[in-house]
C-alpha positions in Angstrom: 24.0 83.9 50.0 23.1 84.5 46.7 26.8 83.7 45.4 26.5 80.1 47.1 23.8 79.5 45.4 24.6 80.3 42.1 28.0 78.3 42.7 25.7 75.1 43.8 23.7 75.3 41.1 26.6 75.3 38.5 28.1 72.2 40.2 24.6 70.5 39.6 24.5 71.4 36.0 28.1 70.4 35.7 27.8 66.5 37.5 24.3 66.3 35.2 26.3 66.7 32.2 29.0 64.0 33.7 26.1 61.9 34.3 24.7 62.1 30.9 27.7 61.5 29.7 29.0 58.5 30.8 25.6 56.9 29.6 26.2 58.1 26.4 29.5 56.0 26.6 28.2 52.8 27.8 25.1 52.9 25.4 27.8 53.5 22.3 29.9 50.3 24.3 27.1 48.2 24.5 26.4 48.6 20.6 30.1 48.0 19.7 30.0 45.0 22.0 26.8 43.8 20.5 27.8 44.2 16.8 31.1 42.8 17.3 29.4 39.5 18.8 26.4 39.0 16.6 28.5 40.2 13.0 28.4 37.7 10.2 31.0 35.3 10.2 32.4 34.8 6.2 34.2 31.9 5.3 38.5 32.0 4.1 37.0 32.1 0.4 34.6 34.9 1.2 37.3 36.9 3.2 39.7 36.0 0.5 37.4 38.0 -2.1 36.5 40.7 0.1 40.2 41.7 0.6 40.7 41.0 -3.4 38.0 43.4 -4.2 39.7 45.7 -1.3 43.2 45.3 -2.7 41.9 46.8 -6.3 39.6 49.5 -4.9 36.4 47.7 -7.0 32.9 48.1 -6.1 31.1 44.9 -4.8 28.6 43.9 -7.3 25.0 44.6 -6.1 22.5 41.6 -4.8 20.3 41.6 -8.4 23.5 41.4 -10.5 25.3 38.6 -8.1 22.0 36.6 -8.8 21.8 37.6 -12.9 25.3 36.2 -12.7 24.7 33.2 -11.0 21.4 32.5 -13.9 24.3 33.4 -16.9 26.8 30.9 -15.4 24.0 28.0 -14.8 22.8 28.3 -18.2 26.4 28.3 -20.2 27.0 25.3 -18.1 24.0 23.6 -19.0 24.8 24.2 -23.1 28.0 23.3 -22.6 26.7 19.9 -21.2 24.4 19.4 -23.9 27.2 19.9 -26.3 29.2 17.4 -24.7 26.6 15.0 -24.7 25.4 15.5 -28.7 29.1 15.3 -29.3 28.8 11.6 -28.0 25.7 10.9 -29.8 26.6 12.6 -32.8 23.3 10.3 -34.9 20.9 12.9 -36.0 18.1 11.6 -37.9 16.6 13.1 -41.1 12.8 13.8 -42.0 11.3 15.0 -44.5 10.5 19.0 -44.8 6.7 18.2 -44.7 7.4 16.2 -41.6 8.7 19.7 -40.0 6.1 21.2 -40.2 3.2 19.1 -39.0 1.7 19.5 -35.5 3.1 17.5 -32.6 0.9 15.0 -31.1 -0.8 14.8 -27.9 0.2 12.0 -25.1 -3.1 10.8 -25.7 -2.6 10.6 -29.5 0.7 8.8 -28.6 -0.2 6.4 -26.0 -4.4 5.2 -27.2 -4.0 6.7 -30.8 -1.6 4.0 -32.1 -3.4 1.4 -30.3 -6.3 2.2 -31.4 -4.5 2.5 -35.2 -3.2 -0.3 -34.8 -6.0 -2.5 -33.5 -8.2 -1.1 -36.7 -5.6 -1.6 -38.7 -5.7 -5.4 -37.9 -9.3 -5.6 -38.4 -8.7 -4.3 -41.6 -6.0 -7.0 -42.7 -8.8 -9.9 -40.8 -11.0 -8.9 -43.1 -9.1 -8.9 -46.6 -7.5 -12.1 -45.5 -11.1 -13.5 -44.7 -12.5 -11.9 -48.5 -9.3 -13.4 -50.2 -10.1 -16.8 -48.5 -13.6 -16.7 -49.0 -12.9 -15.8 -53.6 -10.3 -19.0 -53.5 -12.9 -21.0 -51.5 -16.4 -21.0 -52.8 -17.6 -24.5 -51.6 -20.6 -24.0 -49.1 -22.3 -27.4 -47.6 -25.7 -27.9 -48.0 -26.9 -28.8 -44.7 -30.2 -31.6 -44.7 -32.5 -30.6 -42.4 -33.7 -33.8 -40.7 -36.8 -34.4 -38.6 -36.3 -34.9 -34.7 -32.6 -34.3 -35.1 -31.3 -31.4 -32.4 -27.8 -30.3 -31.9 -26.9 -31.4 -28.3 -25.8 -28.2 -26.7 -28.4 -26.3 -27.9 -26.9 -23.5 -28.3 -29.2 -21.7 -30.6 -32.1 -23.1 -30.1 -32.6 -22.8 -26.4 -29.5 -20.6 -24.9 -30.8 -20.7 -21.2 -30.9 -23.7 -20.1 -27.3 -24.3 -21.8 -25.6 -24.6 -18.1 -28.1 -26.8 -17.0 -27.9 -29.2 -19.5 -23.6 -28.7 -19.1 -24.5 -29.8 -15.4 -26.8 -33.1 -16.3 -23.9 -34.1 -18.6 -21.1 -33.3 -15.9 -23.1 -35.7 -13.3 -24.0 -38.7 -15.9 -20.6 -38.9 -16.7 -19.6 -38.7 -13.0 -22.6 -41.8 -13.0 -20.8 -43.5 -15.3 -17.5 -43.5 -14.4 -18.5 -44.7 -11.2 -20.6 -47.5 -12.8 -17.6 -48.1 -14.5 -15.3 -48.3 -11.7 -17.3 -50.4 -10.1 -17.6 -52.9 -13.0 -13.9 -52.9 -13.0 -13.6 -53.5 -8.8 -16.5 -56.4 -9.4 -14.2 -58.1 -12.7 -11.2 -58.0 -10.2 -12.8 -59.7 -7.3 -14.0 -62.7 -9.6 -10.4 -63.8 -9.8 -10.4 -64.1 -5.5 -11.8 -67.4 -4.6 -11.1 -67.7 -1.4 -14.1 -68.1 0.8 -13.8 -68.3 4.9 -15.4 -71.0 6.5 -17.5 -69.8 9.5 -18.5 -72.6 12.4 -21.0 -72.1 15.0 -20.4 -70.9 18.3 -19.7 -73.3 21.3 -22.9 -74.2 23.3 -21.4 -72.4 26.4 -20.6 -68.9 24.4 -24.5 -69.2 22.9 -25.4 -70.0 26.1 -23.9 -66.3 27.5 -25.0 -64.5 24.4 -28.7 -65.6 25.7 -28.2 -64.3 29.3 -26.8 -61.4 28.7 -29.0 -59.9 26.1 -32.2 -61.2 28.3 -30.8 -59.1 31.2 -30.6 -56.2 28.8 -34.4 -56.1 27.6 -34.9 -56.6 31.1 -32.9 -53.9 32.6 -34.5 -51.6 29.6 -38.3 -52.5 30.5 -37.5 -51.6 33.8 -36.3 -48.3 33.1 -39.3 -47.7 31.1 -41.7 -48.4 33.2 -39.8 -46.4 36.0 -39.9 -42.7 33.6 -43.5 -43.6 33.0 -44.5 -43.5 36.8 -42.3 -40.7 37.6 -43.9 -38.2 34.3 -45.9 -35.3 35.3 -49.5 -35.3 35.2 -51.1 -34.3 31.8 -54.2 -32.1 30.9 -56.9 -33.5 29.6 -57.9 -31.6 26.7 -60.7 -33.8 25.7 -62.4 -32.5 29.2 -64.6 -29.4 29.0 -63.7 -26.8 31.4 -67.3 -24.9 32.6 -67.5 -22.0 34.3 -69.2 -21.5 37.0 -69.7 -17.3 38.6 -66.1 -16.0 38.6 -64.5 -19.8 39.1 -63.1 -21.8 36.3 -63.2 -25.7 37.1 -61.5 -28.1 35.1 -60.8 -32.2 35.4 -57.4 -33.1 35.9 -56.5 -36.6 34.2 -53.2 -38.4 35.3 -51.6 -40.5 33.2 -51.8 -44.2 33.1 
């Protein structure tokens, strides 16, 4: 007995070991099957340097110095650019060496600074012109101050009422051109002589006229007299009311 079971429990070992195995196998196929789908995918040019670099045994460079590389190439093509571009514009201006040296201005310096410059600087020429003007031309007038004589705006004198007095003027002269107008329509109508001559109507059309304006007031006085007898009653308010325990009595007065 004991031989059997020794032999048994070998044969366990042994298919445990099979077993462990041949999960070992599919684990390490599921891996290679997994990086073999999901691996980059590199373009021709990219597979084209990788078997360059792999042809003369070199190192690939490392991420940092791809990316240094990449900085050193931008910035040699950017000089290069601005060579090509001075060598079409070659115009340089000169400035003075004091001109070197002075501090750059500000965008507010540059954009209100020379406005403001400027603007003072023609208030400046305004006024030398105005002083040279005022040497070459010394007559002053001598202005008479007469009694009961005001300016007509009024200006200085009495500045608040100025836009009423700009509105009186607007409407007198609207007055007068209308005046005007009218003189002009009455001067035209002089020259047209003709006058209508108007007869009296036929005794038969008076006759009608009479009737039918008679049957009118008629008709009217009728209708008046009808909404007079149909009004509601009116209170009296000339009537006292008296009172009389708890009951309020009062005349009622109907209207005539």
């Amino acid at each position: 007995g004991e031989g059997e079971m020794t032999e048994s429990f070998s044969s366990f070992l042994q298919r445990q070991e099979e077993f462990a195995a041949k999960v070992e196998m599919s684990l390490q196929e599921r891996k290679d099957n997994a990086a073999r789908q999901y691996g980059p995918r590199a373009n021709e040019r990219s597979k084209r340097i990788c078997e360059r670099l792999e042809s003369t045994g070199a190192k690939p460079a490392d991420f940092l110095e791809r990316v240094e590389k990449t900085l050193q190439d931008r910035e040699a093509r950017r000089k290069k650019a601005e060579q090509e571009q001075d060598e079409l514009l070659p115009f340089k201006p000169t400035i003075n060496e004091s001109s070197k040296y002075m501090r750059g201005r500000s965008w507010g310096e540059l954009s209100q600074g020379d406005a403001i410059k400027q603007e003072a600087a023609l208030e400046a020429l305004k006024r030398d012109r105005e002083n040279e003007h005022n040497q070459v031309f010394t007559f002053k007038p001598k202005l008479n101050i007469v009694p009961g004589v005001q300016s007509r705006l009024k200006v200085a004198s009495d500045p608040d009422n100025y836009l009423a007095r700009v509105e009186h003027e607007m409407r007198m002269a609207q007055r007068m051109q209308v005046k005007v107008a009218h003189e002009m329509r009455s001067k035209e109508m002089e020259e047209c002589t003709f006058r209508p001559a108007i007869h009296a109507a036929p005794a038969y059309v008076r006759k009608i006229a009479t009737s039918q304006r008679r049957k009118k007031e008629q008709e009217s006085a009728v209708r008046d007299r009808e909404s007079q007898e149909n009004a509601s009653p009116e209170w009296d308010k000339s009537v006292a009311v008296t009172r009389k325990g708890r009951v309020m009595h009062s005349t009622r007065v109907s209207s005539p």
